[in-house]
BAFI-3210 file (N, C-alpha, C; in Angstrom, 3 decimals, decimal comma, padded with zeros to 6 digits):
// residues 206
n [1|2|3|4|5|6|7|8|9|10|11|12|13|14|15|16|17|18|19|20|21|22|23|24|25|26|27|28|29|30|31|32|33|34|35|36|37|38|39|40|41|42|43|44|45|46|47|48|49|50|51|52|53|54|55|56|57|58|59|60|61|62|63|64|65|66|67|68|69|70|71|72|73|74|75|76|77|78|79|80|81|82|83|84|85|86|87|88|89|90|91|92|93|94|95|96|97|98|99|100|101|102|103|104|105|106|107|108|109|110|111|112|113|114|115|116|117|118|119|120|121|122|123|124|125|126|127|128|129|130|131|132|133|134|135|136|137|138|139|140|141|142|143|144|145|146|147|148|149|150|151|152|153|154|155|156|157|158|159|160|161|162|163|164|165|166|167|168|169|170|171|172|173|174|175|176|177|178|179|180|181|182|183|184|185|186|187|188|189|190|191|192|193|194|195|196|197|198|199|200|201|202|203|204|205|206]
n.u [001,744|001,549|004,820|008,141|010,027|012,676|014,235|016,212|016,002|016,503|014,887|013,185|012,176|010,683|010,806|008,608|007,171|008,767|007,968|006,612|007,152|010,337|010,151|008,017|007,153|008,893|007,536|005,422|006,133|006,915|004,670|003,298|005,360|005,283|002,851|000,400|001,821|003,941|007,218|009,913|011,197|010,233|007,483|003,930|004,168|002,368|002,007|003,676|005,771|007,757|010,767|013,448|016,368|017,769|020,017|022,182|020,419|020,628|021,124|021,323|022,967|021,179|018,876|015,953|015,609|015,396|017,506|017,367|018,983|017,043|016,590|014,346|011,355|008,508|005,598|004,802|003,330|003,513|003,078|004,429|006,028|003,618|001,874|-001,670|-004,594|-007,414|-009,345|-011,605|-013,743|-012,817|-013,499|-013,604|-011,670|-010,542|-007,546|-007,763|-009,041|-009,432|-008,433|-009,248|-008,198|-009,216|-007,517|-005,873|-005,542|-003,907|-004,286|-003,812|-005,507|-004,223|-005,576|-004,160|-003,797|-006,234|-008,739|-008,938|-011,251|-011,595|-013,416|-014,171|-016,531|-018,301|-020,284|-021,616|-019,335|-017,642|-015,669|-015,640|-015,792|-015,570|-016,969|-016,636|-018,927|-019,038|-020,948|-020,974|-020,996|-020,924|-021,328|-019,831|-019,605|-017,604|-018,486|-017,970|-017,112|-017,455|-015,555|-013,085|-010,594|-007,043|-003,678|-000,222|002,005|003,602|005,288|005,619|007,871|008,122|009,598|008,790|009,705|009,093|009,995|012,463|012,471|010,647|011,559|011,142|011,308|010,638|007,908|006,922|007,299|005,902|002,839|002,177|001,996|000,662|-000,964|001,124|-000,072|-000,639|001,787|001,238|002,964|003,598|002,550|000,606|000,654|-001,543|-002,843|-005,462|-005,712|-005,788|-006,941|-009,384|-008,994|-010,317|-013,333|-014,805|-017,213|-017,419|-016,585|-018,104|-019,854|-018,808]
n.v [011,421|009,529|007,562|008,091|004,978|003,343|000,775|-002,653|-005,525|-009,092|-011,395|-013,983|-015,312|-018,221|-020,437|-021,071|-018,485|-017,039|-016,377|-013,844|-010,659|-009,559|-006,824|-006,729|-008,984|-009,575|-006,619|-007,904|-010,408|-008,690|-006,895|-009,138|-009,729|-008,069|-006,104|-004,435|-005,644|-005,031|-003,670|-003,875|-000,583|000,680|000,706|000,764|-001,658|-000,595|-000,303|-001,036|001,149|001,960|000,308|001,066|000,061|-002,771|-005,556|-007,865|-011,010|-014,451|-018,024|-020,270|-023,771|-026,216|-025,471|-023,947|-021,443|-017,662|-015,106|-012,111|-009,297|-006,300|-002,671|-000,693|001,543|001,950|002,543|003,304|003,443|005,581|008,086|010,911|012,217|014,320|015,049|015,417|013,849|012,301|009,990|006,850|006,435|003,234|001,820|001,695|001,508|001,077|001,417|003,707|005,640|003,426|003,627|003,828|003,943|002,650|001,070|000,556|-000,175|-000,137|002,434|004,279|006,779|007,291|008,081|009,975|011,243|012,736|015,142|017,071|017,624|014,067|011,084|007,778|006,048|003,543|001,790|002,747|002,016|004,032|006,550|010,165|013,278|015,831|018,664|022,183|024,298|027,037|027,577|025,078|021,969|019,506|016,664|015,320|012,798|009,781|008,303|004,885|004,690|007,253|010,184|010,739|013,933|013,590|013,711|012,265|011,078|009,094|006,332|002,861|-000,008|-003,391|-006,497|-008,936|-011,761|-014,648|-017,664|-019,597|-023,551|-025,633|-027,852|-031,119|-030,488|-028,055|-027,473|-028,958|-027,731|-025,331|-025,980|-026,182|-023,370|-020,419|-018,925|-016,310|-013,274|-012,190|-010,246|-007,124|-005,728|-002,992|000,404|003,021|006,113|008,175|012,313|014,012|016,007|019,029|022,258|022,524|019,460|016,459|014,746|015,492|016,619|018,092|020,873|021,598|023,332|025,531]
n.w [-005,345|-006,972|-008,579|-010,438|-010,888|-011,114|-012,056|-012,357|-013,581|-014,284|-016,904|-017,368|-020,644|-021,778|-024,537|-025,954|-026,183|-027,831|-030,170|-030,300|-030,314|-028,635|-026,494|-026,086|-024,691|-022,768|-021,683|-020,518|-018,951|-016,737|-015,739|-015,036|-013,244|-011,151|-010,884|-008,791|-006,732|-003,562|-003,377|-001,456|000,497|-002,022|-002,838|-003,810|-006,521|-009,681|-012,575|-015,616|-017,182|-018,920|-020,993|-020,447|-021,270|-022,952|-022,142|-023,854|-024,996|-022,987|-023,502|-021,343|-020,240|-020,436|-020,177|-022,282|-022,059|-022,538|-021,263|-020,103|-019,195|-017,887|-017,658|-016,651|-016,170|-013,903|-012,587|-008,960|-006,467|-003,835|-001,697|-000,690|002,062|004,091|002,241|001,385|001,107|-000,601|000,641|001,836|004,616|005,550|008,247|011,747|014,735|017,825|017,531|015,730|012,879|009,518|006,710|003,181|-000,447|-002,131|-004,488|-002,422|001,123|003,676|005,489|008,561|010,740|013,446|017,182|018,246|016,079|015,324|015,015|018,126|020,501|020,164|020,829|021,360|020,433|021,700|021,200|018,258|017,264|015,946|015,229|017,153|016,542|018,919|018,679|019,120|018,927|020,502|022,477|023,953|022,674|019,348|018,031|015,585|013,480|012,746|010,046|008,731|004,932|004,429|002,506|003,412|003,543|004,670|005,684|004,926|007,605|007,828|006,822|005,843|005,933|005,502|005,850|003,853|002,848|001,786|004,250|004,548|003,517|005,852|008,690|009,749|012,684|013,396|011,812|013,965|016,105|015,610|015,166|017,514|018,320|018,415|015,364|013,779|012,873|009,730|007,997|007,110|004,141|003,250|004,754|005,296|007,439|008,840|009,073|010,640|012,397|012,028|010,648|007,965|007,569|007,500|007,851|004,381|004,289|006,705|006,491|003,953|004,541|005,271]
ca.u [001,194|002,558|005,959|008,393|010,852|014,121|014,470|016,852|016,277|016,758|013,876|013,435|011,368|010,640|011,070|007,068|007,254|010,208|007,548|006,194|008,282|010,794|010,051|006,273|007,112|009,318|006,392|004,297|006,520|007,577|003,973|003,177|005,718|005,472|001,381|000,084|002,911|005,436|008,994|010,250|011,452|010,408|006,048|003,428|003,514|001,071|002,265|004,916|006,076|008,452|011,257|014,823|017,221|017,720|021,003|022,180|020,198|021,591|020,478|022,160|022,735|020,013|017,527|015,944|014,525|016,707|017,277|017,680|019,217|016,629|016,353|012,936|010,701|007,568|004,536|004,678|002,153|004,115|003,144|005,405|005,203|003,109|001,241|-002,366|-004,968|-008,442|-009,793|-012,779|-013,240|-012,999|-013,702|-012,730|-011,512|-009,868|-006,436|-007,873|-009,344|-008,793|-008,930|-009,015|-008,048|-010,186|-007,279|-004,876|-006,196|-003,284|-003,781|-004,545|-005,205|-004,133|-006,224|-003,568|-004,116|-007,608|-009,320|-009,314|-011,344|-012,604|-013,992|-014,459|-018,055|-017,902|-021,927|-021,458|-017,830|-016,961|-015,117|-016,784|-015,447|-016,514|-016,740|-016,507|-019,674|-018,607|-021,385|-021,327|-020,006|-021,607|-020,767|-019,644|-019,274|-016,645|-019,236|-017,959|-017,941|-017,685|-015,027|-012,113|-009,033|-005,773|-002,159|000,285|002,770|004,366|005,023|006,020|007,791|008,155|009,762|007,652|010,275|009,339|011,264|013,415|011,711|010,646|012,350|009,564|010,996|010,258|006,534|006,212|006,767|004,882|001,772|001,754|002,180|-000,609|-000,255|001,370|-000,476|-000,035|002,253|001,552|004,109|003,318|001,194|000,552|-000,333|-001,805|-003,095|-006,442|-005,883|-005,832|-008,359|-009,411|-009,139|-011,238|-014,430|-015,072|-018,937|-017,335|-016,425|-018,611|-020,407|-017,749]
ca.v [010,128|008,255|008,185|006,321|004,066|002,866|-000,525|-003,271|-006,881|-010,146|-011,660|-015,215|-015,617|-019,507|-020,454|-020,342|-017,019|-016,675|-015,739|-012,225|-009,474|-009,759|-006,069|-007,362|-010,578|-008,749|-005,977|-008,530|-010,647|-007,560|-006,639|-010,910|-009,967|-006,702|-005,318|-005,125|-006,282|-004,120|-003,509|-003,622|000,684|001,739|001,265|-000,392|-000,759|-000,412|-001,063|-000,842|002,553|001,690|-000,132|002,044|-000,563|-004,059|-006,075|-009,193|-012,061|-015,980|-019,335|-021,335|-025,080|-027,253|-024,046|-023,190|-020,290|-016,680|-014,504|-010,621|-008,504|-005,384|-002,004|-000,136|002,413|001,507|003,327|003,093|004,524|006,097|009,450|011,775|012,710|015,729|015,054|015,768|012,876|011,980|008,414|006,771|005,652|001,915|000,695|002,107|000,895|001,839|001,789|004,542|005,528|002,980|004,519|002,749|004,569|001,480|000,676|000,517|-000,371|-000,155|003,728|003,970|008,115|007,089|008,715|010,959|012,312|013,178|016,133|017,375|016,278|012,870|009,810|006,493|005,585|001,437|001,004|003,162|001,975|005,318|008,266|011,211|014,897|016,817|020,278|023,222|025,316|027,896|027,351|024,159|020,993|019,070|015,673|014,427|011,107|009,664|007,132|004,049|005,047|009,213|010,851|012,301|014,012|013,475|014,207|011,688|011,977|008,206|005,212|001,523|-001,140|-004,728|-007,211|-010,561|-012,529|-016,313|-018,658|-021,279|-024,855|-025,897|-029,144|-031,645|-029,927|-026,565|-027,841|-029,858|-026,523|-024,335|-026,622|-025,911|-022,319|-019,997|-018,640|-015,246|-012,434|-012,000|-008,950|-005,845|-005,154|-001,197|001,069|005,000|006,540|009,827|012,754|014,935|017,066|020,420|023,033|021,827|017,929|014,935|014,563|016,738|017,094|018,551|021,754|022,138|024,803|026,461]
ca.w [-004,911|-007,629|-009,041|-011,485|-010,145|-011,984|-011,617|-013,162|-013,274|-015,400|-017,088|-018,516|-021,587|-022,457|-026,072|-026,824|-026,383|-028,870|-031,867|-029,463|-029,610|-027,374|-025,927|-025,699|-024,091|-021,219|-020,555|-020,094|-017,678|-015,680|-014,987|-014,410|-011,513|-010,297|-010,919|-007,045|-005,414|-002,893|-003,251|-000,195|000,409|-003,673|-002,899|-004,246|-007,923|-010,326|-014,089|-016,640|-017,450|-020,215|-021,215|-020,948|-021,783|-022,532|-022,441|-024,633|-024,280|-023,142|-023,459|-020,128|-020,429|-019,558|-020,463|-023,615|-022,297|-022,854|-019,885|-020,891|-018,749|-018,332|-017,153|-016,721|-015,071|-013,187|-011,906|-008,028|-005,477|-003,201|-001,137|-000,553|003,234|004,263|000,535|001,311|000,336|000,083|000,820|002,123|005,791|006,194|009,522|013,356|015,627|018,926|016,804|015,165|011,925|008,520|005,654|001,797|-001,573|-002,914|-004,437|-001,520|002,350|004,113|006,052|009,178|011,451|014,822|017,771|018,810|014,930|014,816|015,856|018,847|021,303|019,633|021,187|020,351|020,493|021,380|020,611|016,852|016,738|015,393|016,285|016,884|017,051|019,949|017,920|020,091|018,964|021,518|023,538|023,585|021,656|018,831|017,744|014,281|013,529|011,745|009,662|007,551|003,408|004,387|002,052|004,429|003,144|005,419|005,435|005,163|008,322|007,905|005,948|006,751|004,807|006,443|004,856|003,890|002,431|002,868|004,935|003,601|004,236|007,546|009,204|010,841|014,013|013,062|011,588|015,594|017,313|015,000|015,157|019,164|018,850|018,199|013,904|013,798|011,794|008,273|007,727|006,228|004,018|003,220|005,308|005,896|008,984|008,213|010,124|010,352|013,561|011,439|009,799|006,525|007,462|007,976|006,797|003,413|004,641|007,816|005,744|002,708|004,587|006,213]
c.u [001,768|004,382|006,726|009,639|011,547|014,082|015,102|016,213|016,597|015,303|014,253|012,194|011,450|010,484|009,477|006,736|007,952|008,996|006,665|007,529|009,065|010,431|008,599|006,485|007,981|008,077|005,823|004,957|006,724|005,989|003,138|003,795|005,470|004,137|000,738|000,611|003,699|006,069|009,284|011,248|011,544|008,423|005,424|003,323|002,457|000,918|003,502|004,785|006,670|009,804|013,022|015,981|017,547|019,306|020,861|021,136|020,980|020,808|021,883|021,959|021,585|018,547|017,499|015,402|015,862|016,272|017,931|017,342|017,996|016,323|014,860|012,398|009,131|006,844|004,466|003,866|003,436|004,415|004,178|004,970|004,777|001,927|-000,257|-003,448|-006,422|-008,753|-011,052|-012,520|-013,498|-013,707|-013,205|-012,927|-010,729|-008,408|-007,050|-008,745|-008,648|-009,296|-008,542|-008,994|-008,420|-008,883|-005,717|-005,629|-006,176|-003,108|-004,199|-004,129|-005,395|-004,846|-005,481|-003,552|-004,884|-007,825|-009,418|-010,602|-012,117|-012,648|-014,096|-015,909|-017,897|-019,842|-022,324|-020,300|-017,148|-016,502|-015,695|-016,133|-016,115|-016,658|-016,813|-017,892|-019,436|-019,276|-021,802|-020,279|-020,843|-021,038|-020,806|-018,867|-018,559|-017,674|-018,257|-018,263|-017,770|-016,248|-014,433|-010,493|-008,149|-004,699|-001,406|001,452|003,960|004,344|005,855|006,028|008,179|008,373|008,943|008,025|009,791|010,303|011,594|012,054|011,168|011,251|011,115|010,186|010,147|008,951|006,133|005,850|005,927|003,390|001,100|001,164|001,048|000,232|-000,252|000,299|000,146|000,303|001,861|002,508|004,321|002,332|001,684|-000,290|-000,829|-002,756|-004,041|-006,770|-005,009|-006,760|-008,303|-009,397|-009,613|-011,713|-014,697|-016,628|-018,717|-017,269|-016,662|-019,265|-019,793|-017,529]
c.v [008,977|008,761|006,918|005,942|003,132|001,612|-001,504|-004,885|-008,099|-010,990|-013,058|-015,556|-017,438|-019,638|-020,498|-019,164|-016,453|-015,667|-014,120|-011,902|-008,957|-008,427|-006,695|-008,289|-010,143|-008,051|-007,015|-010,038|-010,161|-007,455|-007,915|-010,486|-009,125|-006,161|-005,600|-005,868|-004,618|-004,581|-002,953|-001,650|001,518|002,104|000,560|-000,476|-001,042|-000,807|-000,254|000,671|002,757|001,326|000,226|001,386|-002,203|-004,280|-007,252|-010,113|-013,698|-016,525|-020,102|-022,979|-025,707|-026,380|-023,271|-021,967|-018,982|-016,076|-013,410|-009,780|-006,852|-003,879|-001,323|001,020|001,925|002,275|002,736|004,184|004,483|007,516|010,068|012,301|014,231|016,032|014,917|014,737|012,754|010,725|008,596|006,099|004,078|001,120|001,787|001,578|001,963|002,315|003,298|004,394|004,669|003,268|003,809|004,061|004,322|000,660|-000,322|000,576|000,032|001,185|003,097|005,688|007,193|008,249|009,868|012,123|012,545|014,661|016,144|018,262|015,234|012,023|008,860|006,091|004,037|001,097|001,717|001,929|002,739|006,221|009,079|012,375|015,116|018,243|020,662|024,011|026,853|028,217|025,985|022,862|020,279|017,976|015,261|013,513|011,002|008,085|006,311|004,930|006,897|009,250|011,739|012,415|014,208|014,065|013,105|012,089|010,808|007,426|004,142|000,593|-002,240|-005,728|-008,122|-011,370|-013,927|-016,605|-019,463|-022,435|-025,036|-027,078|-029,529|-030,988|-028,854|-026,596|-028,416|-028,296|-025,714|-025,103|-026,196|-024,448|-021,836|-018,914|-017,211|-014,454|-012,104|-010,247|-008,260|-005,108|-003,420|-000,733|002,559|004,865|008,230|010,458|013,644|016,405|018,282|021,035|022,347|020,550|017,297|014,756|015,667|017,627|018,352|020,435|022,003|023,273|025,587|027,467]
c.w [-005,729|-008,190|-009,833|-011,109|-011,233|-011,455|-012,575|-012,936|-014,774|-015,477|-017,977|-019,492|-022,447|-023,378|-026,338|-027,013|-027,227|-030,460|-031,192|-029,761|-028,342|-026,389|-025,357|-024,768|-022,712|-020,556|-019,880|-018,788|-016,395|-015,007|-014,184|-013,060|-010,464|-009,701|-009,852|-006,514|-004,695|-003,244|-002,291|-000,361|-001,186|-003,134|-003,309|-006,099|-008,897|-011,754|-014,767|-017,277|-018,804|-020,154|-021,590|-021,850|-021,609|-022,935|-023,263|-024,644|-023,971|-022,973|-022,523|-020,962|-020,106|-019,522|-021,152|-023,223|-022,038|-021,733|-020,238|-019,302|-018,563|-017,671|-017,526|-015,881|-014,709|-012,499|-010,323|-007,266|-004,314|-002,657|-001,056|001,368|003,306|002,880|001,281|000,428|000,285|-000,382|000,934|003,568|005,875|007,083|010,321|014,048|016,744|018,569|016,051|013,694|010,508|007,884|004,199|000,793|-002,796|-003,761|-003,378|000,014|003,327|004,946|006,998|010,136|013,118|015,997|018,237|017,344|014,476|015,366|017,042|019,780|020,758|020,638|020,508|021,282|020,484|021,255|018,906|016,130|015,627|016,224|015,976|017,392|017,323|019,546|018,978|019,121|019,641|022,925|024,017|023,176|020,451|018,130|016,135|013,969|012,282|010,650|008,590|005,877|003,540|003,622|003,126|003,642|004,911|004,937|006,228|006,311|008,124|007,175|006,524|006,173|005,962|005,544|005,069|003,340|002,809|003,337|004,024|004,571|005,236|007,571|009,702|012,252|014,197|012,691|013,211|016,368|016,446|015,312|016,469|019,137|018,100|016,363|014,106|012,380|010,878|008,446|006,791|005,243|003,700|004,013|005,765|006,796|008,310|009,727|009,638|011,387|013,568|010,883|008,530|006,466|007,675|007,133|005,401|004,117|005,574|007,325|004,301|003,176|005,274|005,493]
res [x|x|x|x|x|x|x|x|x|x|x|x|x|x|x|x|x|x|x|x|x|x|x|x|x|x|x|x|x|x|x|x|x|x|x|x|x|x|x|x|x|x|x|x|x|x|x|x|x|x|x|x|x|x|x|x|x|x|x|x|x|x|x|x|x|x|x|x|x|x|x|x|x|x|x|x|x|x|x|x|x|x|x|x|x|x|x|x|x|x|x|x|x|x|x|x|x|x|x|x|x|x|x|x|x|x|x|x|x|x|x|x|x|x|x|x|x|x|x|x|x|x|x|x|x|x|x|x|x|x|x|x|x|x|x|x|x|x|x|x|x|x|x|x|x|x|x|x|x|x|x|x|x|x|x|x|x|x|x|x|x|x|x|x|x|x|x|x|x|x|x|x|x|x|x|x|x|x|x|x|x|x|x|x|x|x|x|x|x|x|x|x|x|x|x|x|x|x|x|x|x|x|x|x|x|x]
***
């Protein structure tokens, strides 16, 4: 679920900072930029791992502040597919089950990956496996807050780069047009329509 991720970049430390230890005064920029953000195809990451290698530092013209080359590793959440998880359920909707890791939101078990045969209940607004009893069927509800393990089957990066500027044209027509949804930039789809998956409750007495 997690993993550590090589990463290089350049860091600028402004001269008040000069009396910290320069290793100190990097961690602590790196995780300023990085701590709950995505990287577009590395994951989401999480915090400073440690510090492999730093290059020179320079002072540019016109800027007292030094800019040090640095390589690093980084704690990123990032499943592995087929990796085996347990959450909490979110919300449902007709998209399917959303599922939170409390600290991550972003799942979501699409209806074609639940148990078979579920429903969507629109006066609960839950899904509800139709068990097979054998004589029979018996309904269990997928409730808000229940503890279900999954299995990751997908993942989904999207970039979210801002735009450059707008022009007052580009602000005239946007104003008309209706505001696009804020992107997602990471999200798992995961899947429960196997023995052993969903709800935990569903199989404590099995």
């Amino acid at each position: 679920m997690f993993v550590l991720a090589e990463m290089k970049h350049v860091i600028r430390t402004p001269p008040w900072k000069f009396h910290v230890k320069l290793n100190d005064a990097i961690a602590e920029e790196l995780n300023r930029k990085l701590a709950n953000k995505v990287v577009l195809n590395v994951g989401l990451c999480i915090a400073l791992y440690d510090i492999v290698g730093l290059e020179d530092s320079y002072i540019f013209p016109g800027d007292g502040s030094a800019h040090t080359k640095v390589k690093f590793r980084y704690v990123v959440f990032r499943p592995f597919m087929e990796e085996v998880i347990i959450g909490k359920i979110r919300s449902c909707s007709r998209e399917g089950v959303h599922v939170t890791l409390g600290f991550f939101d972003d799942v979501i078990i699409p209806p074609a990956a639940l148990q078979h045969p579920s429903r969507f209940d629109e006066t609960e607004q839950v899904w509800v496996w139709e068990y097979d009893t054998g004589g029979g069927s018996h309904d269990l509800f997928m409730d808000a807050g229940e503890s279900i393990k999954f299995r990751v089957t997908a993942e989904n990066f999207v970039e979210t780069s801002p735009k450059g500027p707008e022009t007052p044209s580009d602000t005239a027509s946007t104003s008309e047009a209706p505001k696009e949804e804020a992107k997602i930039p990471y999200s798992l789809t995961g899947g429960i329509n196997e023995p052993g998956l969903g709800l935990l409750s569903w199989w404590e007495n099995s």
